[in-house]
N, C-alpha and C positions, 0 to 999 in steps of 0.2 A: 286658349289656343294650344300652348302645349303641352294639357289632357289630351287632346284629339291625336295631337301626331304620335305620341307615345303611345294608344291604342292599337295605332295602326303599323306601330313598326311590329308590334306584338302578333299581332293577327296575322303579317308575314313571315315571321319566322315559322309556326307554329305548323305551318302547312308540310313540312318535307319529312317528319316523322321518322323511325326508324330503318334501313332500305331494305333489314330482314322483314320486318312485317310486309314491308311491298313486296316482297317477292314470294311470300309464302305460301298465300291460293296458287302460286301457278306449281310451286314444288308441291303441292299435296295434291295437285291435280295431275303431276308424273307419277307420282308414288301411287294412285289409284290408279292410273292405266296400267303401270306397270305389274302391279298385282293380278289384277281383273283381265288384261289382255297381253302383254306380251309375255309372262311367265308361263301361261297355260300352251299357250302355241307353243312356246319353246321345248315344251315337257313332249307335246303332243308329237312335235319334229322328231326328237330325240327316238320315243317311242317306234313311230317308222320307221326312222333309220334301222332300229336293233332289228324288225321285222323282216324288212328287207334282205338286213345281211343272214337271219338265218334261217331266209328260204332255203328249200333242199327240195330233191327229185320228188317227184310223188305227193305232193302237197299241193291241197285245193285251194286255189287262189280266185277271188273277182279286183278284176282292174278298176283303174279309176275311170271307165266308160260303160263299166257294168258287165265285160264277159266275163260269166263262168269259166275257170278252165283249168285243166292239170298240168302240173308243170312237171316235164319232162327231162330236160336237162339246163343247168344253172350255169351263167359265164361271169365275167366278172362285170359287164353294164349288160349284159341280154338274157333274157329267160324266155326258153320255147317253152309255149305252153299247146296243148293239144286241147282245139275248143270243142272237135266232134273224132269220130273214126276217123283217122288218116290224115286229118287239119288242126296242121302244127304253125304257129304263130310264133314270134321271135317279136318279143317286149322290150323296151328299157324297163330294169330292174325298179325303179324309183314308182310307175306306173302302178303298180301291183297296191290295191286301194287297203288288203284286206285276206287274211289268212283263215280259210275254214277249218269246221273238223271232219273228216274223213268220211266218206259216205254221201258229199250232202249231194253232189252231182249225179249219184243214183238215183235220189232222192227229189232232185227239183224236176224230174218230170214227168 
């Protein structure tokens, strides 16, 4: 009989194992998102920001709702942009999806 209970106190200890190894699928599972997805957004953020800040006059822009248009004069949160002859729109700067190269509003129609 006490073969049996001496088995059994074995078999309970045996269970609670290291707590790094428990916890280490979920840190390698931070470690790949953090790779795979919040690095790249962050890079991506950064990227817009810089674009953002060096719009200037005269520079073809499309928004993040798809207008083509030319920006006309720069403030410090609003960009008029002129999307046809004589129609001048006033954006938040942030909106601004995308900087062309020169020409292309001659060119898209």
């Amino acid at each position: 009989m006490d073969f049996i209970i001496s088995s059994a106190w074995a078999q309970a200890g045996s269970g609670q194992g290291d707590p790094l190894l428990t916890f280490l699928p979920l840190i390698l599972i931070f470690v790949v998102f953090y790779f795979l997805l919040i690095r790249p957004q962050q890079k991506r953020q950064k990227e817009h920001r810089a674009m953002v800040e060096a719009i200037q006059a005269g520079d073809e822009v499309v928004t993040a709702g798809g207008v083509l248009a030319k920006v006309t004069a720069v403030g410090e949160q609003f960009v008029s942009v002129e999307v046809a002859d004589g129609v001048v729109l006033r954006i938040q700067r942030h909106t601004i999806g995308s900087v062309l190269p020169k020409g292309t509003i001659k060119n898209a129609d």
